[in-house]
C-alpha positions in Angstrom: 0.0 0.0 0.0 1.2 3.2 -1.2 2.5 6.2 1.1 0.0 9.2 0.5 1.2 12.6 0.3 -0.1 15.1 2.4 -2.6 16.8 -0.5 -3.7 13.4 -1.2 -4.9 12.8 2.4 -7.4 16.2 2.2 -8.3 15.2 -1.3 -9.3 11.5 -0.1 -11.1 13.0 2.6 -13.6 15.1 0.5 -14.0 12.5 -2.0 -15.8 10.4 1.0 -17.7 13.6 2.4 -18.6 14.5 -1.4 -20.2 11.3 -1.8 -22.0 11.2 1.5 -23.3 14.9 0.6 -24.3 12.8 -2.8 -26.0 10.5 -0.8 -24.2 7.3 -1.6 -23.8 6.3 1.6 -22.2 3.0 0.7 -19.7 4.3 -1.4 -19.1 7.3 1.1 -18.1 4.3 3.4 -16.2 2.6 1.0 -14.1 5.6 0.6 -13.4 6.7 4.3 -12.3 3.2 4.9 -9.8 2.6 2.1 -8.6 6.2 4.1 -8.4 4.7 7.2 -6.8 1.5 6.3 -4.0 3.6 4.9 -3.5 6.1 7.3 -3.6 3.5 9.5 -1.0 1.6 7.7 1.5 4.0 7.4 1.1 4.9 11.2 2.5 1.2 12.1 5.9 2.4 11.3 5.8 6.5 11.4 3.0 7.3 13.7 6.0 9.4 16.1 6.9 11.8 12.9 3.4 12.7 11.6 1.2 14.4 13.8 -0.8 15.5 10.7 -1.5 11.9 9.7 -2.7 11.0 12.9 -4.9 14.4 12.9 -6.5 12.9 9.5 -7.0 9.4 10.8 -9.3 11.4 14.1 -11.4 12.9 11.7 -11.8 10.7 8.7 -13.1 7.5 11.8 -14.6 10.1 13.3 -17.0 11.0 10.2 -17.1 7.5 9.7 -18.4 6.9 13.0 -21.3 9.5 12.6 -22.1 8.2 8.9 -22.6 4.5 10.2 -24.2 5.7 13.1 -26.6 7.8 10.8 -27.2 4.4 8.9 -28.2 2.6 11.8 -24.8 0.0 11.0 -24.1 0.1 14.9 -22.0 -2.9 14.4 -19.6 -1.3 12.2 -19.5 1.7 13.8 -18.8 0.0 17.4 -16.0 -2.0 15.3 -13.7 1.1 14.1 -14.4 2.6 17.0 -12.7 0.0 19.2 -10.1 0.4 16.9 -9.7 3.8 16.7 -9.1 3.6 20.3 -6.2 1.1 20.3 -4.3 3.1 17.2 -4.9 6.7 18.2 -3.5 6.5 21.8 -3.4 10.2 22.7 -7.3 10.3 22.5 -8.1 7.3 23.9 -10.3 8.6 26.8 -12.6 10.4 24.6 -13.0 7.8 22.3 -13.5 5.8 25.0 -16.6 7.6 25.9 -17.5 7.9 22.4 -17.4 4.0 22.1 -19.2 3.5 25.2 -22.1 5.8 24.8 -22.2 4.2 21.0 -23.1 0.7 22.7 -26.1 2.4 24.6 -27.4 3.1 20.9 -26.4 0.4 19.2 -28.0 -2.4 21.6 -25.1 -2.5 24.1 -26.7 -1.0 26.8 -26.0 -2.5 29.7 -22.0 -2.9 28.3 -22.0 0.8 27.8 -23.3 2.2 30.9 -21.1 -0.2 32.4 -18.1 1.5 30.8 -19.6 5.0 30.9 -19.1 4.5 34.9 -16.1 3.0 35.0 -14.7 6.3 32.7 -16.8 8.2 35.2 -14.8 6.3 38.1 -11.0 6.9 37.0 -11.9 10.4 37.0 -14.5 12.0 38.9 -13.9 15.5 37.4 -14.4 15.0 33.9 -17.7 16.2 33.1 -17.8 15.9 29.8 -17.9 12.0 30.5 -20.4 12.6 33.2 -23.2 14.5 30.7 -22.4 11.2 28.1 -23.9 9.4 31.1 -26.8 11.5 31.7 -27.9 12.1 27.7 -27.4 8.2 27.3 -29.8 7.5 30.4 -32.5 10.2 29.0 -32.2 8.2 25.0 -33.0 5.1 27.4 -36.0 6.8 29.0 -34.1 6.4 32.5 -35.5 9.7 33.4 -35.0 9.2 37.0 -31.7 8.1 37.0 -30.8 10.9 34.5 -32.2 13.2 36.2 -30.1 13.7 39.7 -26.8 13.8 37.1 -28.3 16.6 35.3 -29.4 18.5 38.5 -25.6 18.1 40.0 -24.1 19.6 36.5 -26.4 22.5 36.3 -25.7 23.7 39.5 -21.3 22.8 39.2 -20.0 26.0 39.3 -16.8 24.5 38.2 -18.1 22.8 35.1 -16.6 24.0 32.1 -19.2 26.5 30.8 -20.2 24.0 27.6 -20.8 21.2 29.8 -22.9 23.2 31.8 -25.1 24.2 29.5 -25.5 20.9 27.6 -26.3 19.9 31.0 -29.2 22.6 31.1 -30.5 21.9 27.6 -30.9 18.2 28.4 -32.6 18.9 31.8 -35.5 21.1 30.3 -35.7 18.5 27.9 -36.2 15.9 30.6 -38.8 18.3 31.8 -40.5 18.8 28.8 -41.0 15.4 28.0 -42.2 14.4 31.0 -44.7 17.3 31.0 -43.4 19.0 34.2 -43.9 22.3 32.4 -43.4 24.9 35.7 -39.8 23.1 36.4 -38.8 23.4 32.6 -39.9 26.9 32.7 -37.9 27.5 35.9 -34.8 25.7 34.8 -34.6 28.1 31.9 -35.1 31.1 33.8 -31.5 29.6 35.4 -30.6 28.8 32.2 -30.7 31.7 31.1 -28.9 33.6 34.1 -26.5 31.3 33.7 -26.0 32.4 29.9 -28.3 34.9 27.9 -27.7 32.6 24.6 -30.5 30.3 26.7 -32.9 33.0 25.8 -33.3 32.1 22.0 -35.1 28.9 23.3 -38.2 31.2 23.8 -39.9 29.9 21.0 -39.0 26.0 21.7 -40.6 27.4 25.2 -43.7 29.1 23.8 -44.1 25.3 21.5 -43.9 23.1 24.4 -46.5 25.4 26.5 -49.1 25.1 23.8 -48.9 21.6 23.2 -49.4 21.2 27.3 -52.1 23.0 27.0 -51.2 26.4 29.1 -53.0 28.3 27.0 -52.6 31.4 28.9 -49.5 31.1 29.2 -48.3 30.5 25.8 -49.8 33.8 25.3 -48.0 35.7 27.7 -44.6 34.1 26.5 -45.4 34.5 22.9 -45.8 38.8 23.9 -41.5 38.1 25.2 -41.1 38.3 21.7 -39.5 41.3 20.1 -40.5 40.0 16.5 -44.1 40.8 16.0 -43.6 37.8 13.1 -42.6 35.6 16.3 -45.4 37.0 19.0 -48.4 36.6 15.9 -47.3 32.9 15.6 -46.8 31.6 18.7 -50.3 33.6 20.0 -51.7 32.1 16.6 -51.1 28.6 17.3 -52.3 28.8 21.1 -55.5 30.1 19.4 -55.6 27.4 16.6 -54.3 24.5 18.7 -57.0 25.4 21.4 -59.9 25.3 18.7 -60.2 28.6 17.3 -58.9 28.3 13.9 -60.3 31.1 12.2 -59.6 33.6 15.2 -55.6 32.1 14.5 -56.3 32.7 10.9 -57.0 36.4 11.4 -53.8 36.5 12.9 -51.8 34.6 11.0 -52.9 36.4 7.5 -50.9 39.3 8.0 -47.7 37.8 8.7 -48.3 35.3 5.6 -49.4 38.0 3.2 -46.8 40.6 4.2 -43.9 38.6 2.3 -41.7 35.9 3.3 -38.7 36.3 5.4 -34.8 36.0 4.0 -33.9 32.2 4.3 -31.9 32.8 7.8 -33.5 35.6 8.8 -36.0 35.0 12.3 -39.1 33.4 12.1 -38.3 31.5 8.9 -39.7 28.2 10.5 -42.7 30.3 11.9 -44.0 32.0 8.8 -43.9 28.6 7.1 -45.9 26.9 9.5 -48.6 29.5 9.7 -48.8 29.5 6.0 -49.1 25.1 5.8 -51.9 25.6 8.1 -53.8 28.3 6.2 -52.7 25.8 2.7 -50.1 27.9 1.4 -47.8 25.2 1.4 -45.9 26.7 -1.9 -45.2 29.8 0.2 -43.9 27.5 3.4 -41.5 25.4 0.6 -40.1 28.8 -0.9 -38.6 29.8 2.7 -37.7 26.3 3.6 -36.1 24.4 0.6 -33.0 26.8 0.4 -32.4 26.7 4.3 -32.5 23.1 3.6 -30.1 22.5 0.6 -27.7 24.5 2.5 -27.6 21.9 5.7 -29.3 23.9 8.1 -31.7 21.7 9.0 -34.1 20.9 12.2 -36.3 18.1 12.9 -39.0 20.5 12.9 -38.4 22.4 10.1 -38.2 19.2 8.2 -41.5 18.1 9.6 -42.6 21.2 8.1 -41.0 20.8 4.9 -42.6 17.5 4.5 -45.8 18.6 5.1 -45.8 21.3 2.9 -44.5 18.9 0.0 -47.0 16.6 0.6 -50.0 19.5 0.4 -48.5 20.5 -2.8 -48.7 17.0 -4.1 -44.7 16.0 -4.5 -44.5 12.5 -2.5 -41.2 11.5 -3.0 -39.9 14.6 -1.4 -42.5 14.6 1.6 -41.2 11.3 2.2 -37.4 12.2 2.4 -37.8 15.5 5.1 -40.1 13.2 7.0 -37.4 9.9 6.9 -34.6 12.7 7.9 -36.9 14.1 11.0 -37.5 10.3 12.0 -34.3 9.8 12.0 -32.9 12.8 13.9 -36.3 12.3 16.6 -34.8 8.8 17.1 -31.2 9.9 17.8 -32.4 13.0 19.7 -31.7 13.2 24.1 -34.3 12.5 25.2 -35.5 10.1 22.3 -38.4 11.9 20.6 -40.0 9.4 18.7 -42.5 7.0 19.4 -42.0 3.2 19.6 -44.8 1.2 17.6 -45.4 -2.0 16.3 -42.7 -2.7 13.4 -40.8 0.6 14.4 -41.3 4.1 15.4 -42.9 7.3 14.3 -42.7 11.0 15.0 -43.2 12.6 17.8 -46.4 14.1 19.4 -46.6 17.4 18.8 -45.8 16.7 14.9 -48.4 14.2 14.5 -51.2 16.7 15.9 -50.1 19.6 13.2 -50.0 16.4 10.6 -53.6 16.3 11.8 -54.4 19.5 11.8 -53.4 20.7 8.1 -54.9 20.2 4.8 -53.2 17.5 3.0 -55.3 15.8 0.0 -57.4 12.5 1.4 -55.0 10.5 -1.4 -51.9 11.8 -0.3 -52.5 11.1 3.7 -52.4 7.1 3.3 -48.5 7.9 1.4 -47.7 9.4 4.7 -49.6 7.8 7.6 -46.5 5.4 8.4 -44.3 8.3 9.9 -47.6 9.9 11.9 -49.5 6.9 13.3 -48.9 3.1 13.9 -50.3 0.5 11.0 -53.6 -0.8 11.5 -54.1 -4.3 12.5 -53.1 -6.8 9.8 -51.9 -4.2 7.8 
């Protein structure tokens, strides 16, 4: 096996990412592993006088890793991984963790929490190893055991300031999901104290209060916002959600016929919901498709996406934003989708808007399999 040069190793690297962003997953695969098994190759002999080889070999298994994880190939994944953590010695702890928490996913849960704690136990103080723990119990649904982990990080005043906050985000997660609404809203109010970038949750906030229910107080939050796009929504879909659709309507139509904003700009996500519900789907696809094609995606916005493709009649690419939110809801802490008979399916609060907008009677049955279990015999 030939020695690459250190071009070649960049240029080998975005052929693989090239085809992944291709979606040839396979091939992608193919490609980061003929990478691998070269870097690694040359490393037998070398590894002391190439850093930047070593450097490469991190980040092409690394990408690896996250492509076979994508793919649901656990086993592979859990393979290079162990691997990775016998040739790359000088990050063995944190692919350790990596490795461990990949278990959890991959069917290996027991193994992995095992490990996780036994990370956790050779050194107390590492956090980051610590919040692995706690978003690996919440994707198990071991709310109560995750729970206690999260509370001690929040409140570790010498946590390193990201692990803190992932610690925060996680534990009004928790909340969230468990409908525990006051404690959410109180551990963002820390949150927030604790870093004003917490503050651009609001609308995540404003969401989660309508579908609990607190319909006063989805209204109140929804006036926080300084975007009269943002407080017309969020006031909207209290109004809609609670029954009143043409009252939501009334306020919705301004925003909707006022013109779309920028891709990027605020409220992208919010003007195209307001206009799928009022059957402008067009209007929602015009905002969303670019954000899209440029990778800035969200599960939600890609729930929206496929909405709005399917009430303007194109299947195929319905079906791919609603396979990509399944996906990311399924790898999500806490795990957001729903377990069913013969797999899973999106998460609540989607599968009421699916309910609630206008999608043609022959479409729905093209779609029902990512909104509500099969029926019986099906």
């Amino acid at each position: 096996m030939r020695t690459l040069g250190v071009e070649e190793y960049g240029a080998a690297l975005e052929q693989a990412r090239g085809l992944y962003r291709g979606g040839d997953t396979a091939l992608s695969v193919d490609a980061y592993l003929r990478l691998i098994d070269v870097l690694a190759s040359e490393a037998d002999g070398q590894s002391d006088r190439d850093e930047e080889r070593a450097e490469v070999l991190a980040t092409a298994s690394e990408e690896t890793v996250d492509v076979l994880r994508w793919a649901g190939d656990y086993q592979k994944a859990i393979a290079l991984s162990e691997r990775m953590v016998a040739r790359l010695p000088d990050r063995e702890r944190a692919l350790r963790i990596g490795l461990a928490d990949l278990k959890v996913e991959g069917g290996q849960a027991k193994e992995g929490l095992r490990e996780l704690a036994e990370l956790i136990l050779e050194e107390p103080e590492d956090r980051y190893a610590r919040n692995v723990e706690a978003s690996a119990l919440l994707w198990l649904g071991e709310y109560e055991e995750a729970h206690p982990r999260l509370l001690a990080l929040c409140q570790d005043d010498a946590a390193p300031e990201e692990e803190r906050a992932e610690a925060y985000r996680h534990l009004i997660s928790l909340y969230e999901v468990r409908g525990q609404v006051n404690e959410a809203l109180e551990a963002w109010g820390e949150a927030c104290r604790f870093d004003e970038g917490f503050r651009a949750m609001l609308p995540e906030i404003c969401r989660m209060l309508v579908y609990r229910r607190h319909w006063d107080k989805a209204a109140l939050y929804a006036e926080r916002h300084e975007s009269m796009l943002l407080k017309r929504f969020y006031g909207g879909l209290a109004m809609a959600r609670e029954g009143q659709r043409d009252a939501a309507f009334d306020v919705w139509r301004p925003i909707v016929t006022m013109g779309s904003p920028k891709p990027g700009d605020e409220g992208c996500d919010e003007y195209a919901e307001a206009a799928l519900w009022m059957t402008q789907g067009r209007l929602a696809l015009d905002v969303l498709v670019p954000l899209i094609e440029a990778g800035d995606v969200s599960r939600r916005r890609l729930v929206i996406a496929g909405l709005a493709w399917g009430q303007t009649r194109v299947i195929n690419r319905a079906k791919d934003c609603l396979a990509i939110a399944l996906r990311m809801e399924d790898l999500e802490r806490p795990r957001r989708s729903r377990p069913v008979e013969g797999g899973r399916i999106l998460d609540a609060d989607s599968r009421i808007t699916y309910g609630s907008v206008i999608i043609d009677s022959d479409v729905r049955p093209l779609l029902d399999g990512f909104f509500m279990p099969k029926p019986t015999g099906a």
